[in-house]
C-alpha positions as CSV (number, residue, x, y, z in Angstrom):
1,X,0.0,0.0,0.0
2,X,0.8,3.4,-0.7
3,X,1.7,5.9,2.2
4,X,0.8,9.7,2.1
5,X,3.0,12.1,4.4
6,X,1.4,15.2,5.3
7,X,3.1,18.2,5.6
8,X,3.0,18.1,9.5
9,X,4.8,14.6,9.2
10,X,8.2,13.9,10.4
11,X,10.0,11.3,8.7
12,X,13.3,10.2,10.5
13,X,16.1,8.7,8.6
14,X,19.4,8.1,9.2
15,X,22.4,9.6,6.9
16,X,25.5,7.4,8.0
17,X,25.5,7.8,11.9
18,X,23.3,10.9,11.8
19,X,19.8,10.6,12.7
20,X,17.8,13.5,10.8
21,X,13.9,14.1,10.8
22,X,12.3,15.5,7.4
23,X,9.4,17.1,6.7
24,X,7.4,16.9,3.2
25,X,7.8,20.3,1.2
26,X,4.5,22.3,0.2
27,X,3.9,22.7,-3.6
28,X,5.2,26.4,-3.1
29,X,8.8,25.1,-1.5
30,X,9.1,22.7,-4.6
31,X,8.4,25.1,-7.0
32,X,10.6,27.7,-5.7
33,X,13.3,25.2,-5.1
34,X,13.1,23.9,-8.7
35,X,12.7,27.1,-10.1
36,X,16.1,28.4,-8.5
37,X,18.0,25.0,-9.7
38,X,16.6,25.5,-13.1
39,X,17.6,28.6,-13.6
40,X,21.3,28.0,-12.5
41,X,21.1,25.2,-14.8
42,X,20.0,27.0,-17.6
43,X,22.5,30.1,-17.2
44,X,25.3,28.0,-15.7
45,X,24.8,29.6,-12.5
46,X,25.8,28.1,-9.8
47,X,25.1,30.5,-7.0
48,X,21.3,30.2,-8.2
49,X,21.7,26.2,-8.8
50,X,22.9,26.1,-4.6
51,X,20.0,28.7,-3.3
52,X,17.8,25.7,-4.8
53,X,20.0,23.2,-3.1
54,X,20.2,25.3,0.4
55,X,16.5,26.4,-0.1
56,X,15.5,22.6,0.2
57,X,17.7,22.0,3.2
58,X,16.1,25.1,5.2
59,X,12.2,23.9,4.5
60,X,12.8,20.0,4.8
61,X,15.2,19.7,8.0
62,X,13.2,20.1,11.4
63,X,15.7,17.7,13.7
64,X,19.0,16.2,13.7
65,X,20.5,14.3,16.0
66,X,24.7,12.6,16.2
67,X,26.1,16.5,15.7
68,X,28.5,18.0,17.8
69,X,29.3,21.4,18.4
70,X,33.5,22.0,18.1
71,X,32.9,22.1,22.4
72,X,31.6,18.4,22.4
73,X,28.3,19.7,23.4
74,X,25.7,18.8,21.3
75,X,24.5,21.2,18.0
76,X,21.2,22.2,18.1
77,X,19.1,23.8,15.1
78,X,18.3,27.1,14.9
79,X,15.0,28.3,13.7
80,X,13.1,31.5,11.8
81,X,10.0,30.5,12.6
82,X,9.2,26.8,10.9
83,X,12.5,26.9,8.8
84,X,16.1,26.6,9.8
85,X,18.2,30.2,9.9
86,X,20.5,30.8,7.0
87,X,23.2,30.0,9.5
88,X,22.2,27.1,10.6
89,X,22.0,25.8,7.2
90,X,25.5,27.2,6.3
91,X,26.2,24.8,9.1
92,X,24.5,21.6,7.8
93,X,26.4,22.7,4.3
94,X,29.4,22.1,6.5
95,X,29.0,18.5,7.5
96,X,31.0,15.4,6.7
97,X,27.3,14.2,5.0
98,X,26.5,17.2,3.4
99,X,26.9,16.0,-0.1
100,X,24.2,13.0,0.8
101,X,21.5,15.6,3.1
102,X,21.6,17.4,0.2
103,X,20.6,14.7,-2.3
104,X,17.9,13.5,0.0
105,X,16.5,17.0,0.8
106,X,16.3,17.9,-3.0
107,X,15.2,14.9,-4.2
108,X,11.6,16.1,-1.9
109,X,11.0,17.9,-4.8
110,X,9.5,14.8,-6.0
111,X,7.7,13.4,-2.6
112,X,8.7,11.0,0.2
113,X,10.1,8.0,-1.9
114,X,10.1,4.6,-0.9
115,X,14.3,4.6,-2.1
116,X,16.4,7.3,-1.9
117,X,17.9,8.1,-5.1
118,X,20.6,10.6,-6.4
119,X,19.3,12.5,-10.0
120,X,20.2,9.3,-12.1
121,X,18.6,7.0,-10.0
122,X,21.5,5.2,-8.0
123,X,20.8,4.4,-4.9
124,X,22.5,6.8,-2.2
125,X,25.0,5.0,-0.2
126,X,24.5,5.7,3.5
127,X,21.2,6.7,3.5
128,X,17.7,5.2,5.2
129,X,14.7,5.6,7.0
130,X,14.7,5.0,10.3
131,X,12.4,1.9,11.0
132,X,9.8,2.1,13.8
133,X,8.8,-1.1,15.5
134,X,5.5,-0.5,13.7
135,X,6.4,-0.7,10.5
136,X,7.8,-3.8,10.6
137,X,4.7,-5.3,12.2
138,X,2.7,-3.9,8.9
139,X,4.9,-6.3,7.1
């Protein structure tokens, strides 16, 4: 059966050792995210081709979890209201598995998929949800 995520879900998956929760993006967010990575593609410019990129991690990341700060104490999102701060994001940007949040964030563009996928349909390495003891009793 087919699931539906609303956009007051959060989906937890796991990106190596890092435990991040998702949210589905509105049909606004993906047409502004898609709009700005089109047009970088389309002029060959890359600042606009990363707003698209950074623009999907600020509206789908609401929680991550297995960050430290350079103290050892442990990093903590920072929010503008439902969306992460600019800094904050410049901080996820910063991360060993940046490259991979990334892929997964704006792959959203397309929905929650049951795979995560980079553009050519490869299977990201390092990347899954988060099973709950409930979903493997719907088995």
């Amino acid at each position: 059966m087919t699931r539906i995520y609303r956009r007051t879900d959060r989906i937890e998956i796991k990106v190596r050792d890092i435990v991040v929760k998702i949210a589905p993006l509105t049909v606004h967010q993906k047409t502004e995210i898609q709009q700005a990575m089109l047009n970088g593609a389309r002029n060959s410019d890359i600042k606009e081709k990363t707003r698209g990129t950074l623009l999907a991690l600020k509206y789908a990341v609401k929680d991550i979890q297995g960050v430290q700060e350079s103290d050892g104490s442990p990093y903590v999102l920072s929010f503008e209201g439902e969306f992460l701060t600019d800094d904050c994001v410049n901080d996820l940007f910063n991360l060993e598995i940046a490259r991979e949040l990334t892929m997964v964030c704006a792959g959203l563009i397309n929905g929650i998929p049951s795979e995560f996928t980079d553009q050519f349909g490869n299977k990201i390495e390092g990347v899954e949800f988060v099973k709950k003891e409930s979903d493997s009793k719907n088995v």
